[in-house]
C-alpha positions in Angstrom: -27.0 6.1 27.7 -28.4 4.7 24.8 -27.0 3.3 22.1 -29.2 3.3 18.5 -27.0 3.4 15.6 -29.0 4.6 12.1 -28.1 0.9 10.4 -30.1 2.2 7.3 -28.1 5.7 7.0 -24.7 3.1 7.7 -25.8 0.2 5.0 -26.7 2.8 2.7 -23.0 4.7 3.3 -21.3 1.2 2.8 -23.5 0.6 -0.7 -22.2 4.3 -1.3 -18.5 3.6 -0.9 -18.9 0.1 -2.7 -19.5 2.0 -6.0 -16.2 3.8 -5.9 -14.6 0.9 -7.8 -12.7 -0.5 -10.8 -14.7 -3.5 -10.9 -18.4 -4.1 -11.5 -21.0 -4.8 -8.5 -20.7 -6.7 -6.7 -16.8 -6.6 -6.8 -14.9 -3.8 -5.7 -11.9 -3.2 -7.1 -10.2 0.3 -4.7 -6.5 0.3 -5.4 -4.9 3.2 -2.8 -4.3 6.6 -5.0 -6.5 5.1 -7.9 -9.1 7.7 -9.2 -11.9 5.8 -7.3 -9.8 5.8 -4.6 -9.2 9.6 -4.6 -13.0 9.6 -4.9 -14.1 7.7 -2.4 -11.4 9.6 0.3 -13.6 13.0 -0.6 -17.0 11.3 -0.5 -15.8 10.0 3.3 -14.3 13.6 4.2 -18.1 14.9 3.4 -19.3 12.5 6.2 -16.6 13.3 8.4 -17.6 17.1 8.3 -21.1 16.8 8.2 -20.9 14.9 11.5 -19.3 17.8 12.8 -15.7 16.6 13.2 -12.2 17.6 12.6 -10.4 16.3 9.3 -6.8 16.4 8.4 -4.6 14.5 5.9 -1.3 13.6 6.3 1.8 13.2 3.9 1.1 9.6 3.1 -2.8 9.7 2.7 -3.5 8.4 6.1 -7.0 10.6 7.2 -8.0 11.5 10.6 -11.3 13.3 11.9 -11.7 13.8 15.3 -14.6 14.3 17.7 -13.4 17.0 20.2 -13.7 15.9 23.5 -14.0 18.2 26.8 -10.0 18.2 27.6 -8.6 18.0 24.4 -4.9 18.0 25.7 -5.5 14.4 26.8 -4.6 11.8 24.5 -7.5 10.9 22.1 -9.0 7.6 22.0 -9.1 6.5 18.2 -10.8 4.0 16.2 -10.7 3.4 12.7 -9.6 0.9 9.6 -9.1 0.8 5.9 -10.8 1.7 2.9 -8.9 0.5 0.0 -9.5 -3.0 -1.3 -7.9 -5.3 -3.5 -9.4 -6.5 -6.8 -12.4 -8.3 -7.3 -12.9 -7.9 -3.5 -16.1 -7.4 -1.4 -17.6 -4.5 0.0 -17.3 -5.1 4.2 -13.3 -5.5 4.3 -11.7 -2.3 6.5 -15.1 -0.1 5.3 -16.9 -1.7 8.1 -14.4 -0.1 10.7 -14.6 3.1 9.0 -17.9 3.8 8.4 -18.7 1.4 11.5 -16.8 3.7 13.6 -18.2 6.9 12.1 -21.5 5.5 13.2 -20.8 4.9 16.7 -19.3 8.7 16.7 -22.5 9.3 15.6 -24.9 7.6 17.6 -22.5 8.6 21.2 -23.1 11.9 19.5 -26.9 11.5 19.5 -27.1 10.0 22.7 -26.0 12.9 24.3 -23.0 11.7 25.4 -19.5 14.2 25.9 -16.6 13.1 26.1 -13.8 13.8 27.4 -10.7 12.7 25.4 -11.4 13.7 22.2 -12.6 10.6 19.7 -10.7 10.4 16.8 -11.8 8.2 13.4 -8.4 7.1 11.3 -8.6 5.9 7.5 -5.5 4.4 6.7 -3.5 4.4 3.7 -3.0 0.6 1.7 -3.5 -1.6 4.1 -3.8 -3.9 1.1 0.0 -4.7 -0.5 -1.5 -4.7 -3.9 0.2 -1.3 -5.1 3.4 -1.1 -3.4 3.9 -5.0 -2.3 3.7 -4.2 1.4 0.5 -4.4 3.5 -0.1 -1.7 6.0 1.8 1.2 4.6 -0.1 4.2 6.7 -0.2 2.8 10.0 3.5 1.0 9.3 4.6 4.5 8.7 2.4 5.8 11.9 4.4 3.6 14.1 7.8 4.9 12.9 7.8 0.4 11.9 8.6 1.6 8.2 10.6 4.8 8.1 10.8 7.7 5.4 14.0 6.2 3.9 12.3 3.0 3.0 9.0 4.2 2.1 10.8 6.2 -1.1 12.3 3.3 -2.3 8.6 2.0 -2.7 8.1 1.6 -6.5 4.8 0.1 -7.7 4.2 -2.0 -10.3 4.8 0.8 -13.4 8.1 2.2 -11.4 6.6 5.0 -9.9 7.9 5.8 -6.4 5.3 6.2 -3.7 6.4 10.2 -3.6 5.8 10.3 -7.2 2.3 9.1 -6.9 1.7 10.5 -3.6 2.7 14.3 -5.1 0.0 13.3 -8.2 -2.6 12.7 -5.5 -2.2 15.6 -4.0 -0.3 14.7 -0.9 2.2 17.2 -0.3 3.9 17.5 2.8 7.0 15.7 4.3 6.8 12.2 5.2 9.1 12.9 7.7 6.3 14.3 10.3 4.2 11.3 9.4 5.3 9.3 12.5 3.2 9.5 15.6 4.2 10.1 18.8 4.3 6.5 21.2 1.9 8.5 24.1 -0.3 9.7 21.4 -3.0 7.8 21.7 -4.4 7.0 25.0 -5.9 3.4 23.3 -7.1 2.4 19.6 -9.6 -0.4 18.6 -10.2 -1.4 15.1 -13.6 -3.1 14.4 -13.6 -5.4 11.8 -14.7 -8.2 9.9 -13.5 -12.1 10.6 -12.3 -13.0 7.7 -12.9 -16.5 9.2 -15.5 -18.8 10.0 -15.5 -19.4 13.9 -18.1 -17.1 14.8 -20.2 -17.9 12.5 -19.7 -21.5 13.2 -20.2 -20.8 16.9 -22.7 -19.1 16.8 -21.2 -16.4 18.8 -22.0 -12.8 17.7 -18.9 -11.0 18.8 -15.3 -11.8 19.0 -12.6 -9.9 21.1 -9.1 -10.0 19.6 -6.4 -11.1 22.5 -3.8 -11.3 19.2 -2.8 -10.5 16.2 -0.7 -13.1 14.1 2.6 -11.8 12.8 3.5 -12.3 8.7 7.2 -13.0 7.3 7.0 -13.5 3.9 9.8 -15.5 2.0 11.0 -15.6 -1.3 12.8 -18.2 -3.5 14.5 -17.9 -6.7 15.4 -21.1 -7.8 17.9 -21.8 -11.2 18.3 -24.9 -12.4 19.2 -25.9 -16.0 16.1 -25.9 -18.8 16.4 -27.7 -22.0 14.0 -29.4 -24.7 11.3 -31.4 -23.0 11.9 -35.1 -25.4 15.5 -34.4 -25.6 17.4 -34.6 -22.1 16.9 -37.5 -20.0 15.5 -37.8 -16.7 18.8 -38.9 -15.2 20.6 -35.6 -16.8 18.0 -33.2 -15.6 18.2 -30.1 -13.1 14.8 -29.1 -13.1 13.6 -25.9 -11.4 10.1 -27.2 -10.9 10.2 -30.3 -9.3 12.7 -29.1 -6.9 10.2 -25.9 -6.0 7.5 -28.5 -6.0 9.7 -30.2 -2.8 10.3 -27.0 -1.4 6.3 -25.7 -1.3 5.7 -29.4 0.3 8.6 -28.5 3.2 6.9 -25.2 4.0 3.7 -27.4 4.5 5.4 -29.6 6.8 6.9 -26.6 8.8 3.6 -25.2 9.7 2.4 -28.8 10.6 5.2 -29.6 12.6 5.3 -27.2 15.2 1.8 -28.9 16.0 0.4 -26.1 16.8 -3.1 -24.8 15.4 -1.5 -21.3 15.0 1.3 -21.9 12.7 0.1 -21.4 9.3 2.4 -21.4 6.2 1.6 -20.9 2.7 3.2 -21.2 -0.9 1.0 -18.5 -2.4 3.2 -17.5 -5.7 4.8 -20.0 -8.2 6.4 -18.6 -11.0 7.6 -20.9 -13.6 10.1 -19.9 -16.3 10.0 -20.2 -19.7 6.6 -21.4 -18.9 6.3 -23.7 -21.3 5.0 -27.3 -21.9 7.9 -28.8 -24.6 10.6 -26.9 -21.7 11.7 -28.0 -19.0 11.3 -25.1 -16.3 15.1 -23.7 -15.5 14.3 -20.7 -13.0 10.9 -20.6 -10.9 10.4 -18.2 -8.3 8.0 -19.0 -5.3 7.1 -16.7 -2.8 5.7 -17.9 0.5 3.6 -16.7 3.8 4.2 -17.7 7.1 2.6 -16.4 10.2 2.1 -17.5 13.8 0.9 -15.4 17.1 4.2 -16.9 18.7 7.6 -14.9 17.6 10.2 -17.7 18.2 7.5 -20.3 16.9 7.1 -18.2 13.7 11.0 -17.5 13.3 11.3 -21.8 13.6 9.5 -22.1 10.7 11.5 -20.0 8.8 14.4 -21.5 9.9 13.1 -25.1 8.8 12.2 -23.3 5.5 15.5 -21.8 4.8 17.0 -25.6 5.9 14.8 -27.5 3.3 15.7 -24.9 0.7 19.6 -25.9 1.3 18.4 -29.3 1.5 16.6 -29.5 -1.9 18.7 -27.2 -3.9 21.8 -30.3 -3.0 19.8 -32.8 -4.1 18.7 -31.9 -7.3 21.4 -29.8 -8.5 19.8 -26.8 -8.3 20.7 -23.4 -6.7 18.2 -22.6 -4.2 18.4 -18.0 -3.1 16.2 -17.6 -0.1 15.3 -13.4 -0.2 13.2 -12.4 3.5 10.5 -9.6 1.8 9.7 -8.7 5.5 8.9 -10.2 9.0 7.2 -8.2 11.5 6.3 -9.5 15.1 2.9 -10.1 16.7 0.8 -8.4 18.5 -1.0 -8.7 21.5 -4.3 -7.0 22.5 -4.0 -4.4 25.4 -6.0 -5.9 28.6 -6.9 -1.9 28.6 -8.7 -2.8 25.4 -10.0 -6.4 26.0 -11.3 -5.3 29.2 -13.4 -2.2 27.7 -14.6 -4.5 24.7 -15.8 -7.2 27.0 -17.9 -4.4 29.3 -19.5 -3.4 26.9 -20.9 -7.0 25.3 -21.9 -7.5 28.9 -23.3 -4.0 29.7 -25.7 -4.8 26.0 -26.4 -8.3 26.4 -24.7 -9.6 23.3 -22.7 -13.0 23.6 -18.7 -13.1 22.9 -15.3 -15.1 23.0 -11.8 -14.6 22.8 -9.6 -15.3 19.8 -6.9 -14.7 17.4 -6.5 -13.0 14.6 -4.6 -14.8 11.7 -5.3 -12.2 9.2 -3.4 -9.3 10.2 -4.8 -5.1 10.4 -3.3 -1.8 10.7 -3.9 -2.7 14.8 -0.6 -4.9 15.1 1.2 -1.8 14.1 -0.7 1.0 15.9 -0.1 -1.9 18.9 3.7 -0.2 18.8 2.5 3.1 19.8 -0.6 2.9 21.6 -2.6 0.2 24.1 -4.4 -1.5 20.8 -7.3 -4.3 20.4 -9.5 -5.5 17.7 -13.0 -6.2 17.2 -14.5 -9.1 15.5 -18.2 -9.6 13.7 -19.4 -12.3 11.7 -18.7 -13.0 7.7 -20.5 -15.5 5.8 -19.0 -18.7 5.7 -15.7 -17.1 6.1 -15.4 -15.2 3.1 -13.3 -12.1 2.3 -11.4 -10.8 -0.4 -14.3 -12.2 -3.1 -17.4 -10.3 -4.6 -19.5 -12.5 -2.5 -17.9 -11.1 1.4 -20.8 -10.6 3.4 -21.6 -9.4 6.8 -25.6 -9.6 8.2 -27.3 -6.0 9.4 -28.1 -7.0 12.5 -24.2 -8.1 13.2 -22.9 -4.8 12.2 -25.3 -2.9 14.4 -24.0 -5.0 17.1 -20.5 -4.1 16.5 -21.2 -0.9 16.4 -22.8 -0.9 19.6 -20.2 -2.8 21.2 -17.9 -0.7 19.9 -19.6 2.6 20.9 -20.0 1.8 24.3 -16.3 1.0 24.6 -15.3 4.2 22.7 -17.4 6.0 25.6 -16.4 4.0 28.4 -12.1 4.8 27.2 -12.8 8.6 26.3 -14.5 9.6 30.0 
């Protein structure tokens, strides 16, 4: 069987979907439901039916076109990723999987090959938090991981509830019947960018997944008491500030201290009230990241987190409200999947190595319902989320490749 993808019909597809944006080129700027994300869904469903496949919508957004195979009553095999993007992003993020994967339909498709389990290509909705604060809404949804009752109370940033925007969009139906079946999928394999520099360092064109870090985010309000900046004395002073300062330091020191190279933790938000330079700050709010591939090493770091909070907020006279936004576990990649990913780098020649994922994908939650894995290529220097993201030709024909020849090896 062989494998040719048409790399100049693919890079000419990604250009394509890069110009459904907000921002100017290079940046892309997709929000999920935002006209030019509404656009680009119905320039992708064109693809999808001129390659001669099946396409239906469900109630959140989340878009599937599948390949019939020989037996369709068997569980399909599914690939697929995301094509919203937050602002000022690049153009490789997620689209690479989807249009990635819609080539390797393709080119098994050319090839001559039939399946047997149907092949089925998923776009999912937000995997970006930036409308609705929560990362991976379609494929948490999928999973049953984020239920109806939760998703409604999603507001975005103007107050509309995800229903009310998903009704606006089109999107009709009940978000009830959104949830997948756990045996519905017979395995699932996201290709996918780094987002990191290893392979490129390396050298290494390929890299198999064997896990998926886990986020928890935190937040902390903390209230002290403000006052004029030349008017109360250091001694006399509760400020909010220098006790969040303490507190981002401690959640540095957590991730260090478990001395492992897979704890990372980060104080991403710091908002200062009244924000200004004569005031001394008397609220500040900070929210923070923390992720690990190991459950109970991750839930320690929150725990020393929460601890230092308590800590600081007696020291400096502060009080010190620890709110968890959401902490979901980790995943690991099915051997089922590592297995057929690593036949088919040997099967083409093409060099790879295990490793983890610290950035995390709609795989950790379709890992809940379905033997799951992930498949890495090469970005420049590391880079994602920024105009300049970039990902080399020749690497993406090879993922596609790799990731046709897996496709075709778990759908006979």
């Amino acid at each position: 069987m062989q494998i040719t993808p048409d790399l100049s019909r693919l890079l000419n597809e990604l250009e394509t979907l890069a110009s459904f944006s907000d921002a100017p080129a290079p940046a892309v700027t997709r929000v999920v439901f935002s006209a030019q994300d509404l656009a680009a869904r119905t320039y992708l469903r064109k693809l999808f039916s001129e390659a001669a496949l099946e396409v239906r919508t469900d109630a959140v957004g989340n878009t599937f076109a599948r390949w019939v195979g020989a037996d369709p009553a068997l569980p399909p095999v599914a690939t697929g990723s995301h094509t919203d993007a937050v602002p000022h992003a690049g153009r490789y993020d997620g689209t690479v999987g989807v249009l990635g994967g819609l080539e390797a339909i393709r080119a098994l498709q050319r090839s001559g090959f039939r399946p047997r389990r149907s092949i089925e290509l998923l776009v999912f909705t937000s995997e970006e938090p930036t409308r609705f604060g929560i990362g991976c809404l379609g494929s948490r949804m999928l999973s049953g991981t984020l239920s109806p009752e939760s998703a409604r109370q999603l507001r975005d940033g103007d107050g509309k509830s995800l229903e009310e925007i998903l009704r606006q969009a089109g999107f009709d139906g009940s978000l009830e019947n959104v949830r997948l079946a756990k045996d519905y999928y017979h395995a699932f394999v996201e290709l996918h960018i780094e987002q990191g520099p290893l392979l490129e360092l390396k050298g290494i064109p390929v890299g198999i997944v064997t896990a998926i870090a886990a986020p928890a985010a935190l937040r902390v309000t903390i209230e002290g008491a403000g006052g004029h900046a030349g008017a109360v004395l250091m001694p006399d002073r509760r400020d909010a500030f220098l006790a969040a300062a303490e507190i981002a330091l401690a959640v540095e020191s957590a991730a260090k201290g478990t001395r492992s190279g897979d704890s990372v933790a980060t104080t991403g938000v710091c908002k200062v009230f009244p924000g200004a330079v004569n005031s001394i700050p008397s609220r500040v709010v900070l929210e923070i990241d923390v992720r690990d591939i190991d459950l109970a090493r991750r839930d320690g770091m929150l725990s020393a987190i929460r601890a230092a909070c308590e800590t600081v907020a007696a020291k400096r006279q502060v009080r010190a409200e620890v709110e968890l936004i959401n902490a979901d576990a980790p995943a690991q990649a099915s051997p089922l999947i590592t297995k057929a990913l690593s036949a088919s780098c040997r099967t083409l020649g093409i060099e790879f190595m295990p490793m983890v994922s610290r950035a995390y994908h709609d795989s950790l939650f379709l890992s809940r319902i379905a033997p799951a894995g992930m498949l890495f290529i090469p970005c420049r220097n590391g880079v994602s989320h920024r105009p300049d993201e970039y990902a080399a030709p020749e690497d993406i024909k090879r993922g596609v490749q790799v990731l046709a020849v897996a496709l075709a090896q778990l759908a006979e």
